[in-house]
N, CA, C and O atoms as a Tinker XYZ file with bonds, in Angstrom:
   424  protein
     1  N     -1.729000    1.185000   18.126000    73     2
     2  CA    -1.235000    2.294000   17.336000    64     1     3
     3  C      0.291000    2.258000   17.207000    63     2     4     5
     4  O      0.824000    2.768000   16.222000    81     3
     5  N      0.971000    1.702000   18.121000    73     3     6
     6  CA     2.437000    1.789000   18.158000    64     5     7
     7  C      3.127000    1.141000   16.983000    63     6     8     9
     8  O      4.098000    1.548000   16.346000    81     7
     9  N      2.161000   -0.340000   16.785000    73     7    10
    10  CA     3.078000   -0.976000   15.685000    64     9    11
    11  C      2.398000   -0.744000   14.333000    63    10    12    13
    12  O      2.318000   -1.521000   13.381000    81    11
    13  N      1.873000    0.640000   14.479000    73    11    14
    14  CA     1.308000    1.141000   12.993000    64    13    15
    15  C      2.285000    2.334000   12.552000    63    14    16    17
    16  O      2.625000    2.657000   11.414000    81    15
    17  N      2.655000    2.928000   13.865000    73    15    18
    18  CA     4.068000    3.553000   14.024000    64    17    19
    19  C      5.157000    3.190000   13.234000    63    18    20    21
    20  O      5.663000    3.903000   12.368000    81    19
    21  N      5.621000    1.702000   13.650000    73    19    22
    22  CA     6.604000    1.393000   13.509000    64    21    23
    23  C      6.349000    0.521000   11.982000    63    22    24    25
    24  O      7.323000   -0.049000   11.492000    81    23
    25  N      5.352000    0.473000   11.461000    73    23    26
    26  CA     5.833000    0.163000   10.235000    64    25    27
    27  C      5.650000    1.043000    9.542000    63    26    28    29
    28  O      5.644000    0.729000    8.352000    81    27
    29  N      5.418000    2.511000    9.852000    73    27    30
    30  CA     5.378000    3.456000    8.807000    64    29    31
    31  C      7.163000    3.931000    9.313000    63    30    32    33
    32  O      7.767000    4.753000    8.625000    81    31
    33  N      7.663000    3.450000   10.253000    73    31    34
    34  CA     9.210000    4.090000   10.234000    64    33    35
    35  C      9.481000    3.249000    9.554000    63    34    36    37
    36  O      9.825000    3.595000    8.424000    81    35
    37  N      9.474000    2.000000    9.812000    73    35    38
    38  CA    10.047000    1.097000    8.410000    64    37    39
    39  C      9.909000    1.272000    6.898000    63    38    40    41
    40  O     10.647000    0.640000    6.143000    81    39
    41  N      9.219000    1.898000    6.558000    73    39    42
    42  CA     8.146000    1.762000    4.944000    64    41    43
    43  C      9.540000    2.869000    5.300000    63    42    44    45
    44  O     10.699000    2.791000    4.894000    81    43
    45  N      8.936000    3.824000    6.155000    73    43    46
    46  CA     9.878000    5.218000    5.559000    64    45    47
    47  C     11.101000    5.192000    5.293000    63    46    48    49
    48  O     11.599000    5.771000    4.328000    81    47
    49  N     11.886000    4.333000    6.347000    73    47    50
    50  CA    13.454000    4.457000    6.234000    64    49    51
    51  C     13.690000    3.352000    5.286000    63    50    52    53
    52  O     14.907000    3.214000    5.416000    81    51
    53  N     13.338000    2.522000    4.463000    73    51    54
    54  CA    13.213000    1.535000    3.543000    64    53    55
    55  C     13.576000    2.301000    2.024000    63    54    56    57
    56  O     14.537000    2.097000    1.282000    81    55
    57  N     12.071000    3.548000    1.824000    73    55    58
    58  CA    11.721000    4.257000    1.305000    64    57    59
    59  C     12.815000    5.479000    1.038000    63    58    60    61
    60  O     12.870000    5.911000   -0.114000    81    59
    61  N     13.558000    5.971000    1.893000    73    59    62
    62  CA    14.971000    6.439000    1.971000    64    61    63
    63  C     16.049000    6.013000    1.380000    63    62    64    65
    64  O     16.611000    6.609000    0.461000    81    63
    65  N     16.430000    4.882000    1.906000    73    63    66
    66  CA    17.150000    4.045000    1.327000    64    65    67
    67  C     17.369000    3.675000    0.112000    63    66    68    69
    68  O     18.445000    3.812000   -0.470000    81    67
    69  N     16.457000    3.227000   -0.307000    73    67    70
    70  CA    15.803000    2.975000   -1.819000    64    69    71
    71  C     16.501000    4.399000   -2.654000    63    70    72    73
    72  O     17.372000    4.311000   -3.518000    81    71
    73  N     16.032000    5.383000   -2.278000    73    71    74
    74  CA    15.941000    6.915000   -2.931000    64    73    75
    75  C     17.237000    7.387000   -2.724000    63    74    76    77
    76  O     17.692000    8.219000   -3.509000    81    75
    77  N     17.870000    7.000000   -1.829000    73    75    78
    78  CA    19.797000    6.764000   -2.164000    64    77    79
    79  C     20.343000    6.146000   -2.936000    63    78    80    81
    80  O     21.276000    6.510000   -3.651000    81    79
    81  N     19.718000    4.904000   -2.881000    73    79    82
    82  CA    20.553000    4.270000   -4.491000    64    81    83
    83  C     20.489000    4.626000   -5.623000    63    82    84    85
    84  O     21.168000    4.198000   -6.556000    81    83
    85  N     19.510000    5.605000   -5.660000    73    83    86
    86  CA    19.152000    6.447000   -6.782000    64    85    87
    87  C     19.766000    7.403000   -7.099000    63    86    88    89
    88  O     20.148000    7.749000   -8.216000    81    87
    89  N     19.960000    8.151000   -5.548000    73    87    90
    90  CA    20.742000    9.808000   -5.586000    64    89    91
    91  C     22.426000    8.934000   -5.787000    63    90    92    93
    92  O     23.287000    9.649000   -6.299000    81    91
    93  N     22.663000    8.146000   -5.581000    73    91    94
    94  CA    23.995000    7.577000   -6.054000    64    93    95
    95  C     24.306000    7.507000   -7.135000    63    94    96    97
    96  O     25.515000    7.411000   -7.349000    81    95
    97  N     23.554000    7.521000   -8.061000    73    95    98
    98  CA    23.689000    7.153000   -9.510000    64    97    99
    99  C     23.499000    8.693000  -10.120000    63    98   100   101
   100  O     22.898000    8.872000  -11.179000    81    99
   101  N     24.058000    9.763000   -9.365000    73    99   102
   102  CA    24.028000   11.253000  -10.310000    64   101   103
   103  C     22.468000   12.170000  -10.444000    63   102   104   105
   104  O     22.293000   13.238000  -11.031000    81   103
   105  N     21.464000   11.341000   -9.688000    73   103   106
   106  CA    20.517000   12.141000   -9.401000    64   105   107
   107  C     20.157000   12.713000   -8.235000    63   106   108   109
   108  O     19.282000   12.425000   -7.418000    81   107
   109  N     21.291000   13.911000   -8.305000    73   107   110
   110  CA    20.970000   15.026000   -6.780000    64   109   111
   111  C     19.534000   14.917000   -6.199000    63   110   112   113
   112  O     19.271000   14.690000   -5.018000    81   111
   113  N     18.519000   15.139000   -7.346000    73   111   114
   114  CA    17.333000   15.448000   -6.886000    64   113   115
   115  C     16.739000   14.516000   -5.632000    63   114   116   117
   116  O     16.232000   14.907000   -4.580000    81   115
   117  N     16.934000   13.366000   -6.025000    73   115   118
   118  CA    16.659000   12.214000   -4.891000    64   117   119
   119  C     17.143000   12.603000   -3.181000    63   118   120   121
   120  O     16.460000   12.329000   -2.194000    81   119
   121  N     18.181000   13.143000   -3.171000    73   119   122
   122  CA    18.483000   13.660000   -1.769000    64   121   123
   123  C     17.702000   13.853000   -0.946000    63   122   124   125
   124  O     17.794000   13.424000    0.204000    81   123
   125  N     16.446000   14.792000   -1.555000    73   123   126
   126  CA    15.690000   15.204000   -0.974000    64   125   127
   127  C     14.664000   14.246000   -0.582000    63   126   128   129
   128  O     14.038000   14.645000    0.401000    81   127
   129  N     14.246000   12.997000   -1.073000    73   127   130
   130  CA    13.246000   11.917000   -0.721000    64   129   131
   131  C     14.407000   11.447000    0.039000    63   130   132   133
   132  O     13.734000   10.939000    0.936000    81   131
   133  N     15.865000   11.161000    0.473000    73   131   134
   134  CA    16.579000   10.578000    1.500000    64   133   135
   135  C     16.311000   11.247000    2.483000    63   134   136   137
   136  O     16.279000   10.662000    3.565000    81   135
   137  N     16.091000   12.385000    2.438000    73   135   138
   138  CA    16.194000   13.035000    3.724000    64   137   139
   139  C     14.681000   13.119000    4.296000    63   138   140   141
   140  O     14.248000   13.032000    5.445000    81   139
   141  N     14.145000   13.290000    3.238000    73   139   142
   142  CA    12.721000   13.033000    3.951000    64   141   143
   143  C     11.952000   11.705000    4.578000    63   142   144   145
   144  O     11.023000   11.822000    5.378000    81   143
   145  N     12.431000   10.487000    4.137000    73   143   146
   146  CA    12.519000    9.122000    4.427000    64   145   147
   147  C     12.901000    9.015000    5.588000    63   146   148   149
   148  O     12.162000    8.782000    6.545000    81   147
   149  N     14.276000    9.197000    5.634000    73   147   150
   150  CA    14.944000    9.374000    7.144000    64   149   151
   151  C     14.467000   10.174000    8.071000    63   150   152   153
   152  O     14.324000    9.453000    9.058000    81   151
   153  N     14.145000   11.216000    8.322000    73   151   154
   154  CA    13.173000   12.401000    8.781000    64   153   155
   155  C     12.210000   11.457000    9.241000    63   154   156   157
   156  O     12.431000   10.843000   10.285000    81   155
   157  N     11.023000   11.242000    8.494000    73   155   158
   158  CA     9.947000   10.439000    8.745000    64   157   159
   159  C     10.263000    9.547000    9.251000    63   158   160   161
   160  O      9.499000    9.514000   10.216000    81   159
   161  N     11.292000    8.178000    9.360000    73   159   162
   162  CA    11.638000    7.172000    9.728000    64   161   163
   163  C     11.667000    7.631000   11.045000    63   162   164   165
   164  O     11.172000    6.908000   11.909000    81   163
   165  N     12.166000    8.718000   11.357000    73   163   166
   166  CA    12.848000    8.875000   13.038000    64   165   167
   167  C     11.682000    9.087000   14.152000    63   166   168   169
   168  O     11.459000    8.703000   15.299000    81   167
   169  N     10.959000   10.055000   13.007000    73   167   170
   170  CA     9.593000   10.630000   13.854000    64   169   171
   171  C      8.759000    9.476000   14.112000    63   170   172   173
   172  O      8.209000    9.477000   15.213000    81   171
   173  N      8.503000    8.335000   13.226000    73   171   174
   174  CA     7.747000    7.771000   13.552000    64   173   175
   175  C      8.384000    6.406000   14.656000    63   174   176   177
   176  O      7.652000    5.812000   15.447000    81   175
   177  N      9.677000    6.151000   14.502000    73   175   178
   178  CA    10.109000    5.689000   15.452000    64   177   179
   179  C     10.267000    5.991000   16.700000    63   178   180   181
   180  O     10.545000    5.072000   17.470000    81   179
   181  N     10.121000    7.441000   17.246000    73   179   182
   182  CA    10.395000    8.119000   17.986000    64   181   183
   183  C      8.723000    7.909000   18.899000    63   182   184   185
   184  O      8.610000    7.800000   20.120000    81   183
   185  N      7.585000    7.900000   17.883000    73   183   186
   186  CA     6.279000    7.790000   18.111000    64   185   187
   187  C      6.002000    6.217000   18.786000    63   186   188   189
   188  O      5.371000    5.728000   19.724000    81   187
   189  N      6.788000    5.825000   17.813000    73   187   190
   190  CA     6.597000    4.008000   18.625000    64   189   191
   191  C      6.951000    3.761000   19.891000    63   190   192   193
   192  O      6.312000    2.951000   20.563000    81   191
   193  N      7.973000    4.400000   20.363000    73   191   194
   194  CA     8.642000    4.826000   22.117000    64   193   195
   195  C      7.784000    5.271000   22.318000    63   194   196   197
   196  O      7.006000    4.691000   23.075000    81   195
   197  N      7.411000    6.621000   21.731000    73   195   198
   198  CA     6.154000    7.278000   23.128000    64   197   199
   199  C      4.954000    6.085000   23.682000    63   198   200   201
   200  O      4.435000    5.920000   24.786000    81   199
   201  N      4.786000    5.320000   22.279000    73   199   202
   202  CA     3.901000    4.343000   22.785000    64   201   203
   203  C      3.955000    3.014000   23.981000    63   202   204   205
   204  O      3.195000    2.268000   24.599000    81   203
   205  N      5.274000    3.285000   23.826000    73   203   206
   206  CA     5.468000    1.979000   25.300000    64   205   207
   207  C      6.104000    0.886000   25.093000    63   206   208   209
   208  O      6.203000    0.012000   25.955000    81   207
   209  N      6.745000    0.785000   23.612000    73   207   210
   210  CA     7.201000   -0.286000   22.949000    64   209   211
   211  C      8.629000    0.002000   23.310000    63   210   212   213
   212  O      9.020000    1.119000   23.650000    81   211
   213  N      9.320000   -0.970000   23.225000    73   211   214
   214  CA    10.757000   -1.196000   24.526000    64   213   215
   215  C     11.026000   -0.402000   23.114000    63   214   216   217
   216  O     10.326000   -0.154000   22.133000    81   215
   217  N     12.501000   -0.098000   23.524000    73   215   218
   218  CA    13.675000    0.374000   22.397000    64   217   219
   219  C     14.250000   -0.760000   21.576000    63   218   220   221
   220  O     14.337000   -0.842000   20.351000    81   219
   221  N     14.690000   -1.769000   22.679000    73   219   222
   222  CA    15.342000   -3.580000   21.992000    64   221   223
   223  C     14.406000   -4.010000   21.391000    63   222   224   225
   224  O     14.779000   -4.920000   20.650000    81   223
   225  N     12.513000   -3.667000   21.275000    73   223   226
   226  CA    12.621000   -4.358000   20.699000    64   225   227
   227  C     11.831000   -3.387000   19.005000    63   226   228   229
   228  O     11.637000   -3.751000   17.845000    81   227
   229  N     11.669000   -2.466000   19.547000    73   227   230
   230  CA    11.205000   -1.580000   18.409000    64   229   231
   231  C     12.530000   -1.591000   17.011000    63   230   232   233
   232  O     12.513000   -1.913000   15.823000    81   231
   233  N     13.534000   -1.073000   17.926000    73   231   234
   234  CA    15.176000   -0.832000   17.423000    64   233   235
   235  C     15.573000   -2.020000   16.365000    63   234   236   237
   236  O     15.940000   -1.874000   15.199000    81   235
   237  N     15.405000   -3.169000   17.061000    73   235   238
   238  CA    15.370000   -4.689000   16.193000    64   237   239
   239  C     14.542000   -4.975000   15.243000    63   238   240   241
   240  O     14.893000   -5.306000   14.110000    81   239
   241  N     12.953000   -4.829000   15.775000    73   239   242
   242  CA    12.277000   -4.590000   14.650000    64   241   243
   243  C     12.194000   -3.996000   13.053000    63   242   244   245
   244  O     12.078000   -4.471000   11.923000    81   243
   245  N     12.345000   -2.468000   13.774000    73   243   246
   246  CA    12.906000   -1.662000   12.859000    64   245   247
   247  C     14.018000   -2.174000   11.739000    63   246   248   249
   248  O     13.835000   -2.411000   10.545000    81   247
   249  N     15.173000   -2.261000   12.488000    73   247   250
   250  CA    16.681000   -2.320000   12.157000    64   249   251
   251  C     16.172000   -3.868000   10.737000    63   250   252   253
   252  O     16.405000   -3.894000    9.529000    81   251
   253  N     15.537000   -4.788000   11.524000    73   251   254
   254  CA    15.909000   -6.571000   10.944000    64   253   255
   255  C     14.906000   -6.691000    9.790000    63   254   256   257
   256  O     15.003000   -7.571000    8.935000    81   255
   257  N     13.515000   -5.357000    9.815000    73   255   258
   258  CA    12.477000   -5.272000    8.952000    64   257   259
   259  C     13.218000   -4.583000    7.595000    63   258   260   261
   260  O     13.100000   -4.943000    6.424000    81   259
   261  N     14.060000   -3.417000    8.173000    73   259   262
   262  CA    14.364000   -2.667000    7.303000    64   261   263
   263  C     15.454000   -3.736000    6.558000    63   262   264   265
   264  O     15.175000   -3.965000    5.381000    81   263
   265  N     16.445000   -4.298000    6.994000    73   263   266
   266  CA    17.298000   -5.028000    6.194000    64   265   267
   267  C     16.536000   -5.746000    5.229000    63   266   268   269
   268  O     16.761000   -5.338000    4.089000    81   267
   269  N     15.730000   -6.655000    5.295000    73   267   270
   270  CA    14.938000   -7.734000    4.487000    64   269   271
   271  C     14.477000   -6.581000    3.284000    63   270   272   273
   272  O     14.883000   -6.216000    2.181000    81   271
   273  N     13.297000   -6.238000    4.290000    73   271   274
   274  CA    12.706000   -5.305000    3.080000    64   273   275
   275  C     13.805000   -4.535000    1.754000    63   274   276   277
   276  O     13.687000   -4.670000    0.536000    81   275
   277  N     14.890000   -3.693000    2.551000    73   275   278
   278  CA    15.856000   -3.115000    1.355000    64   277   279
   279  C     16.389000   -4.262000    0.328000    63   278   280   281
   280  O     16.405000   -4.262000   -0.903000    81   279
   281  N     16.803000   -5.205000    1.235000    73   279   282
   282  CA    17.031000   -6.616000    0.345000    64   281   283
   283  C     16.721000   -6.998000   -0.803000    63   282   284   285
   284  O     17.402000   -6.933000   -1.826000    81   283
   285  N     15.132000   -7.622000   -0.585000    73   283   286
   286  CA    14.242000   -7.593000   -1.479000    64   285   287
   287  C     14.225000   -6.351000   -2.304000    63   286   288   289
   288  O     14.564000   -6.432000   -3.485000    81   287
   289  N     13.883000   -5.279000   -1.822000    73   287   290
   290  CA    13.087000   -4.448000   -3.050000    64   289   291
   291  C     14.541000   -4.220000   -3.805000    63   290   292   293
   292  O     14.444000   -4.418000   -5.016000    81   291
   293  N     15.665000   -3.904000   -3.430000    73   291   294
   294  CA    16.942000   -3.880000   -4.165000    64   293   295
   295  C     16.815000   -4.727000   -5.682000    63   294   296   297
   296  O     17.015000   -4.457000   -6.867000    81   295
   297  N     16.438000   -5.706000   -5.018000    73   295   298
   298  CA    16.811000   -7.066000   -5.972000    64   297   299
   299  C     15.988000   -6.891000   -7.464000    63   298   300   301
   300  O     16.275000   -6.984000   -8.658000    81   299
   301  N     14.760000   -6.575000   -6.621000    73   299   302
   302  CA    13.186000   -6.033000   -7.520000    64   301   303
   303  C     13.581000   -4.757000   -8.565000    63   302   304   305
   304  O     13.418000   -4.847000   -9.781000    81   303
   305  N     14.161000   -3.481000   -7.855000    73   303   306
   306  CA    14.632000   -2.516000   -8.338000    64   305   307
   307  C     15.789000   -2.218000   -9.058000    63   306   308   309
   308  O     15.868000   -1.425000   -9.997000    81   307
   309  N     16.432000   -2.703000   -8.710000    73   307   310
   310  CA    17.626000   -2.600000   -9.059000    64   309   311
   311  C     18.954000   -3.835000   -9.869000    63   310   312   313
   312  O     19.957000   -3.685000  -10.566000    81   311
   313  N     18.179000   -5.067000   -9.240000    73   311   314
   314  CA    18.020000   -6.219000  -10.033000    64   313   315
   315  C     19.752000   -6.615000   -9.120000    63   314   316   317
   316  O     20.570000   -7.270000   -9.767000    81   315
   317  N     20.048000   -6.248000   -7.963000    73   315   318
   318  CA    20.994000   -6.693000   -7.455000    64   317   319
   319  C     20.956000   -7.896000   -6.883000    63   318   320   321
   320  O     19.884000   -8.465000   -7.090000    81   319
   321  N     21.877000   -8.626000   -6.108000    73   319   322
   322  CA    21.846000   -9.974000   -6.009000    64   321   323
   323  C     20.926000  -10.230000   -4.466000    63   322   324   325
   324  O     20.560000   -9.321000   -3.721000    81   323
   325  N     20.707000  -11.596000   -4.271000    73   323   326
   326  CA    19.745000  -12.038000   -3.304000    64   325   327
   327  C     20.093000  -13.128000   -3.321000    63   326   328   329
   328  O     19.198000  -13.746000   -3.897000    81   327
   329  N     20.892000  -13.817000   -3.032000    73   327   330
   330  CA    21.645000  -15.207000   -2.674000    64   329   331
   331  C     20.990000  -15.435000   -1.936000    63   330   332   333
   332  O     20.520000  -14.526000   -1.252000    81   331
   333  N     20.426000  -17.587000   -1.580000    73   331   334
   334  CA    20.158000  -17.858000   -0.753000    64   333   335
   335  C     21.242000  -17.720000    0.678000    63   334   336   337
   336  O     20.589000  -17.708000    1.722000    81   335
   337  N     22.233000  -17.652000    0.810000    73   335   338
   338  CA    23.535000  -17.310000    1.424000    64   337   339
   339  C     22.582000  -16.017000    2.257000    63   338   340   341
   340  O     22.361000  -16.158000    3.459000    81   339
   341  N     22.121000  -14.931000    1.608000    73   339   342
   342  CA    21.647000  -13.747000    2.181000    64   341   343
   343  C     20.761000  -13.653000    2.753000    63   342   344   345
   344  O     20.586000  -12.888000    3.702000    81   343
   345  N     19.523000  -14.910000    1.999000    73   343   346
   346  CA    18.082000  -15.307000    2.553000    64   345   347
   347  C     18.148000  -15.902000    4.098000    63   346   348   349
   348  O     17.374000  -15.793000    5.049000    81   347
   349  N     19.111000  -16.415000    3.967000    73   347   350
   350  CA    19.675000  -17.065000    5.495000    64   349   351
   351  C     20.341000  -15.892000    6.727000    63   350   352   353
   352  O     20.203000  -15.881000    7.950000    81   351
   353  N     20.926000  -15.170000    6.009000    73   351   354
   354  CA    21.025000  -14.258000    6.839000    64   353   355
   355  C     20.019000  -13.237000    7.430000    63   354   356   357
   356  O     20.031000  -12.539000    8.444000    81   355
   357  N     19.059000  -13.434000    6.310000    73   355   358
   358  CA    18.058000  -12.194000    6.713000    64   357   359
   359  C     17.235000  -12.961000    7.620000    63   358   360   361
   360  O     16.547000  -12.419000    8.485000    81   359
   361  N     17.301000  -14.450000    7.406000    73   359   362
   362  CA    16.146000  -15.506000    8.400000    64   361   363
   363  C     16.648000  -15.002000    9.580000    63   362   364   365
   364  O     15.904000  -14.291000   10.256000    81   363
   365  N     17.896000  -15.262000   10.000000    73   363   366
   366  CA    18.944000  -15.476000   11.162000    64   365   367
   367  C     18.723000  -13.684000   11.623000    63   366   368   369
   368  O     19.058000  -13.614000   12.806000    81   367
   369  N     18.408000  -12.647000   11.250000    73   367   370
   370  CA    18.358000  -11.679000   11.985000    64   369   371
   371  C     16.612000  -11.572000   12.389000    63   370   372   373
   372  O     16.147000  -10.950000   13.344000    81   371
   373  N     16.045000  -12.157000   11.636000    73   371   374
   374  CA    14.373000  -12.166000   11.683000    64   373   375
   375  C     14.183000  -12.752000   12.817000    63   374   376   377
   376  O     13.638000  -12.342000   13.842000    81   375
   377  N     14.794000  -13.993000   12.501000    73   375   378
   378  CA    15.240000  -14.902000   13.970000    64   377   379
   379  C     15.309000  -14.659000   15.272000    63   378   380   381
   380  O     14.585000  -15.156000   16.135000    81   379
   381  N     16.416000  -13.685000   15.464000    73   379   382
   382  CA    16.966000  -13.050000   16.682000    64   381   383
   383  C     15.876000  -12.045000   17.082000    63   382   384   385
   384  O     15.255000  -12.129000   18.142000    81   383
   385  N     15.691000  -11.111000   16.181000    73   383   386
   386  CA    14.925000  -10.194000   16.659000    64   385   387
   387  C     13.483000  -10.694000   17.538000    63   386   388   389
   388  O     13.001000  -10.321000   18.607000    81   387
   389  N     13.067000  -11.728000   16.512000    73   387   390
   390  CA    11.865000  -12.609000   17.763000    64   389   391
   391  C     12.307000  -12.897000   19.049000    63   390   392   393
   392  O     11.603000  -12.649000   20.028000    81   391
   393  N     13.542000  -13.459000   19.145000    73   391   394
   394  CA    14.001000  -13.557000   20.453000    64   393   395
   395  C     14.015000  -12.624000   21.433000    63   394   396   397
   396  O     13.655000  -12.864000   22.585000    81   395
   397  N     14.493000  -11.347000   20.968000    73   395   398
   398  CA    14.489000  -10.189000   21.455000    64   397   399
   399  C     12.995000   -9.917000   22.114000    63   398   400   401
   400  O     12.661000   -9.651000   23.268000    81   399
   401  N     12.283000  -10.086000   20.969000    73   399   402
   402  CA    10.590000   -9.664000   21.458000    64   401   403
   403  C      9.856000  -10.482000   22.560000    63   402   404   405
   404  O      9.069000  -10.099000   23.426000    81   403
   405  N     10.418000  -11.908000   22.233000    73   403   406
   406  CA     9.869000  -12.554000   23.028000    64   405   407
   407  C     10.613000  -12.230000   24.767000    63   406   408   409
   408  O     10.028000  -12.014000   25.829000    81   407
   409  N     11.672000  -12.292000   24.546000    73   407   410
   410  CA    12.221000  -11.913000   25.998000    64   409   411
   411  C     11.916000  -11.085000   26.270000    63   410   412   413
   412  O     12.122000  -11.040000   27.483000    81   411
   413  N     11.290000   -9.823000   25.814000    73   411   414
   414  CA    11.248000   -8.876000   26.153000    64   413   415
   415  C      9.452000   -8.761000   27.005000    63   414   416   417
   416  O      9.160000   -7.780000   27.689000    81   415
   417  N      8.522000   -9.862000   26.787000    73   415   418
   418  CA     7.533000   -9.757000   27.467000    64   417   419
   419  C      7.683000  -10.463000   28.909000    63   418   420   421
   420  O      8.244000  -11.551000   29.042000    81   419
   421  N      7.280000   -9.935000   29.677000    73   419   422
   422  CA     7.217000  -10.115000   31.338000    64   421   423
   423  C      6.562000  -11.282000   31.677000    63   422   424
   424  O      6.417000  -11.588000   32.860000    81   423
């Protein structure tokens, strides 16, 4: 259940995000899906701890899922750039964060 948690904090704070680049562009209304994104993002991250899942590696998860994902859908949405230059960076945090996970089992 934990890492069903944690990808609904991801979807959510992704989902936030997204709905800022929007409220950036003069549509107040969007605020309100930022704040609710974020809201949801926390709770359900907050749910993934109760479950037993470290912080390093939920936090990383979270944090290295959410980068890619905004990445991408940016690019999709909004038609902003996605350099292989960036693809590498997003490998290189995808990267680490495994490291994280993996060290993190006993």
């Amino acid at each position: 259940m934990a890492w069903l948690f944690l990808a609904g904090a991801i979807l959510a704070e992704v989902g936030g995000t997204l709905a800022l680049r929007v409220a950036s562009t003069g549509r107040a209304i969007w605020y309100g899906a930022v704040g609710a994104g974020y809201l949801l993002a926390f709770f359900l991250l907050t749910r993934t701890l109760a479950e037993g899942v470290g912080i390093g590696v939920a936090y990383g998860v979270w944090a290295a899922a959410g980068v890619a994902l905004t990445a991408v859908a940016s690019r999709v949405l909004f038609e902003e750039p996605l350099t292989p230059l960036m693809g590498a960076g997003i490998a290189l945090i995808m990267g680490g964060v495994l490291l994280v996970e993996l060290g993190a089992v006993h």
